[in-house]
C-alpha positions in Angstrom: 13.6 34.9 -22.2 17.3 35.6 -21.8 19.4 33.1 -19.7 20.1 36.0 -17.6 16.4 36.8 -16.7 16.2 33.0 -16.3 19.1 32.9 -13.6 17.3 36.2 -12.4 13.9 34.7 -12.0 15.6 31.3 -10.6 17.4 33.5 -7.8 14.6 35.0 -7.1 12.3 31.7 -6.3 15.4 30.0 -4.1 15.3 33.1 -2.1 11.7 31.6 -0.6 13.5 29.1 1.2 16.8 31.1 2.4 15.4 31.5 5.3 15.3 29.0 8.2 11.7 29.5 9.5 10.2 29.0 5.9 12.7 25.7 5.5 11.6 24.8 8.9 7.2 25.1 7.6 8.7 22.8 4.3 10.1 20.2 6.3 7.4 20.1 8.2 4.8 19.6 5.5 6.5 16.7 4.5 4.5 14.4 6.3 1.9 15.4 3.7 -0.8 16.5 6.3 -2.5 20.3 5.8 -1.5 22.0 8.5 -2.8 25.8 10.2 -1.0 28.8 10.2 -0.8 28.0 14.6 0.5 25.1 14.6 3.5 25.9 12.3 3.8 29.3 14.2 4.4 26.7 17.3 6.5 24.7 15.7 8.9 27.2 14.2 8.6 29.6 17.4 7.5 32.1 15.9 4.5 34.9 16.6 1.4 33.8 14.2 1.8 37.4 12.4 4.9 36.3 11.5 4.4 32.7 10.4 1.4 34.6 8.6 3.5 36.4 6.5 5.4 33.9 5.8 3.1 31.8 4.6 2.3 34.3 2.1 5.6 34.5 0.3 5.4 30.5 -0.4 1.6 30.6 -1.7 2.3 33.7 -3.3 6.0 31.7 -5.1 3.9 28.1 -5.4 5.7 25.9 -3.3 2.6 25.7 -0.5 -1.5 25.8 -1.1 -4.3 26.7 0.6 -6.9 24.8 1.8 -9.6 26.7 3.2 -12.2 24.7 5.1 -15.0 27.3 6.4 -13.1 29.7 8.4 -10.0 27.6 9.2 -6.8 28.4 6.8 -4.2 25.3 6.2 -1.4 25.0 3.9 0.2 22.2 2.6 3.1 21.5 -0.5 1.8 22.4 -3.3 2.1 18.4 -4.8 4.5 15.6 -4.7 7.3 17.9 -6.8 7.6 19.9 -4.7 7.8 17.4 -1.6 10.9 15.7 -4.0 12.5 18.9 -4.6 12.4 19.5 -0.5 13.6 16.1 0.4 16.4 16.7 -2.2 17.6 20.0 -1.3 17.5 18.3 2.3 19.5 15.2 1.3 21.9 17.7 -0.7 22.9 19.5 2.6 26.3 18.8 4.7 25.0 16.9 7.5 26.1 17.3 11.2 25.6 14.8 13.6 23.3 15.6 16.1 23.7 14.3 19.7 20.8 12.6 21.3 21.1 13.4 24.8 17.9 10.9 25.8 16.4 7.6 25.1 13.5 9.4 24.1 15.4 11.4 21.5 17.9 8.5 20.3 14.4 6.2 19.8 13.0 9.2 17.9 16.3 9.6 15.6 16.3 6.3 14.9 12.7 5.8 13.7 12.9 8.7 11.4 16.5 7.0 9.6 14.3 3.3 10.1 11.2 4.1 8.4 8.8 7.3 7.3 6.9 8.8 4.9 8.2 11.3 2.6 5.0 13.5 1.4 3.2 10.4 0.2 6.0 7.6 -0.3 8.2 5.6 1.4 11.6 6.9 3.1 14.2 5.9 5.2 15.7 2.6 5.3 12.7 0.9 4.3 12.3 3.4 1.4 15.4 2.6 -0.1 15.5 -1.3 0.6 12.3 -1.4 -1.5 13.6 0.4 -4.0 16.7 -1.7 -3.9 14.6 -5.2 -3.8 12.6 -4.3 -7.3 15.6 -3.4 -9.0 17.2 -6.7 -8.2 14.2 -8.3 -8.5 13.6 -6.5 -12.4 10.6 -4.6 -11.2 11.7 -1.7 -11.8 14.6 0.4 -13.9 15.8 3.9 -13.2 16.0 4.4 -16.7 12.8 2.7 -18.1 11.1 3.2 -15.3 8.6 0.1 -13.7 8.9 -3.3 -16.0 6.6 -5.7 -17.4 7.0 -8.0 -14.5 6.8 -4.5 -12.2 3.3 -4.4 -13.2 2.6 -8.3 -12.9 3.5 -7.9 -9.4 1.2 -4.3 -8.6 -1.9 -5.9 -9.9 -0.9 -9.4 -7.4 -0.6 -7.0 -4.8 -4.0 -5.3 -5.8 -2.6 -2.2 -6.0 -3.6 -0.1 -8.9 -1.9 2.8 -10.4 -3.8 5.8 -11.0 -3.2 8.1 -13.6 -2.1 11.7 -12.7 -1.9 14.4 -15.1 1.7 16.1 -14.9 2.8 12.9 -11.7 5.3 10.3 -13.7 4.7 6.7 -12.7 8.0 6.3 -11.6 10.4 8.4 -10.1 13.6 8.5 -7.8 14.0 10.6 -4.9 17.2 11.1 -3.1 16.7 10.2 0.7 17.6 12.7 3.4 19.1 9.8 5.5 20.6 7.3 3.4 21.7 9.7 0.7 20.7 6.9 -2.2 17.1 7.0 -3.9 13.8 5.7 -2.8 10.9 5.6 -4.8 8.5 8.1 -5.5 5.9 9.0 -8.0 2.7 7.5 -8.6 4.2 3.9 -7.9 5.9 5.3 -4.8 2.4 6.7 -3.6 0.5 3.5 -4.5 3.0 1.4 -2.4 2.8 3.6 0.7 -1.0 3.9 0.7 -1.3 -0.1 0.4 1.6 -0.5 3.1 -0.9 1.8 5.6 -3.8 0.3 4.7 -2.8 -3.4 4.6 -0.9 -2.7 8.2 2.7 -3.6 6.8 3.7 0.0 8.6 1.7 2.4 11.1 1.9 6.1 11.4 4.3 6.9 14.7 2.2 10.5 16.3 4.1 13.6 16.4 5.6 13.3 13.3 6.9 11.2 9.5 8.2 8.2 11.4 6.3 4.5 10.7 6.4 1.7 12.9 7.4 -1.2 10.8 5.2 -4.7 11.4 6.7 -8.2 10.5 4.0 -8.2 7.7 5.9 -5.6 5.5 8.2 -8.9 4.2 5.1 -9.3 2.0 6.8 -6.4 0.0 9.3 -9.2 -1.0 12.1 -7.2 0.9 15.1 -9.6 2.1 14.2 -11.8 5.1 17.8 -9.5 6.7 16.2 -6.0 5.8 12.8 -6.9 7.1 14.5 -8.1 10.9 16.4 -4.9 10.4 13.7 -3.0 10.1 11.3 -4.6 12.3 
């Protein structure tokens, strides 16, 4: 294939998300849930043809799936690549600083930038400051991706990595807040699963947003970062 009908072919896939209701159904999906044609039709006000076709274009282009559970339809990304290349494009664009004209919506800013999931790893400030603390630590390396004494440290946690065909271990992801990676991959998804499950972070309703316990210093995060955080 020529470099041409590559740039043609590339053009052609960006186009899916050049529009702002289809952006609006990827950003949404970043929480990782599967969710119906209604409630994104609801959330992007739109009519439910219209969310309905487009829904189509992005199963039809590979950036959502289908999950079809008797006769309900959901969609969700089609895997963690995809949820990286979303945050990225995200972190990528010119930001304007919205004004929060509540308590309600300042508390709700805030707890997106302090803590949330992005598709199935850690975000936010917390994201990056545990990225941050197993670099310094030499648990993990950009480059070489999670160390020796990364490992040693997993397997203390009980945390166990499971293979995935085509998923790297170890991967950064450039955060839509704090512009500077967090961790993602397999590791990434390990860490956030053990972090729900062990209570170091709960699920705020309504959206990606965690509520951060005192318990997460057991991440080895900086006593500074955790009261920061908590």
């Amino acid at each position: 294939m020529s470099m041409q009908a590559e740039g043609q072919e590339l053009a052609a896939w960006a186009r899916m998300l050049a529009d702002a209701t289809r952006a609006t159904v990827c950003l949404a999906l970043l929480d990782g849930r599967a969710w119906t044609a209604t409630e994104l039709a609801r959330l992007a006000h739109v009519s439910r043809p219209t969310i309905s076709e487009h829904l189509n274009l992005l199963v039809d282009g590979g950036l959502l799936a289908e999950v079809r559970q008797g006769r309900h339809r959901y969609v969700r990304l089609a895997g963690p690549e995809t949820a990286e290349l979303i945050e990225g494009l995200a972190a990528l664009t010119p930001r304007r600083t919205a004004t929060a004209h509540s308590l309600a919506a300042v508390s709700k800013r805030d707890a997106f930038a302090r803590a949330r999931t992005c598709y199935d790893h850690l975000a936010g400030k917390l994201g990056v400051a545990l990225a941050d603390a197993m670099i310094e630590r030499g648990l993990l390396d950009w480059s070489s991706g999670l160390t020796t004494e990364g490992s040693a440290w997993l397997t203390d946690l009980g945390i166990t990595i499971e293979p995935h065909r085509g998923r790297p271990t170890v991967r950064s992801c450039l955060d839509v807040t704090e512009r500077r990676p967090h961790l993602a991959g397999a590791v990434g998804a390990a860490l956030c699963t053990h972090a729900l499950q062990e209570g170091w972070v709960r699920r705020i309703p309504g959206g990606r947003a965690l509520k951060v316990t005192g318990s997460v210093r057991e991440l080895g995060l900086p006593a500074g970062v955790v009261r920061e955080l908590v």
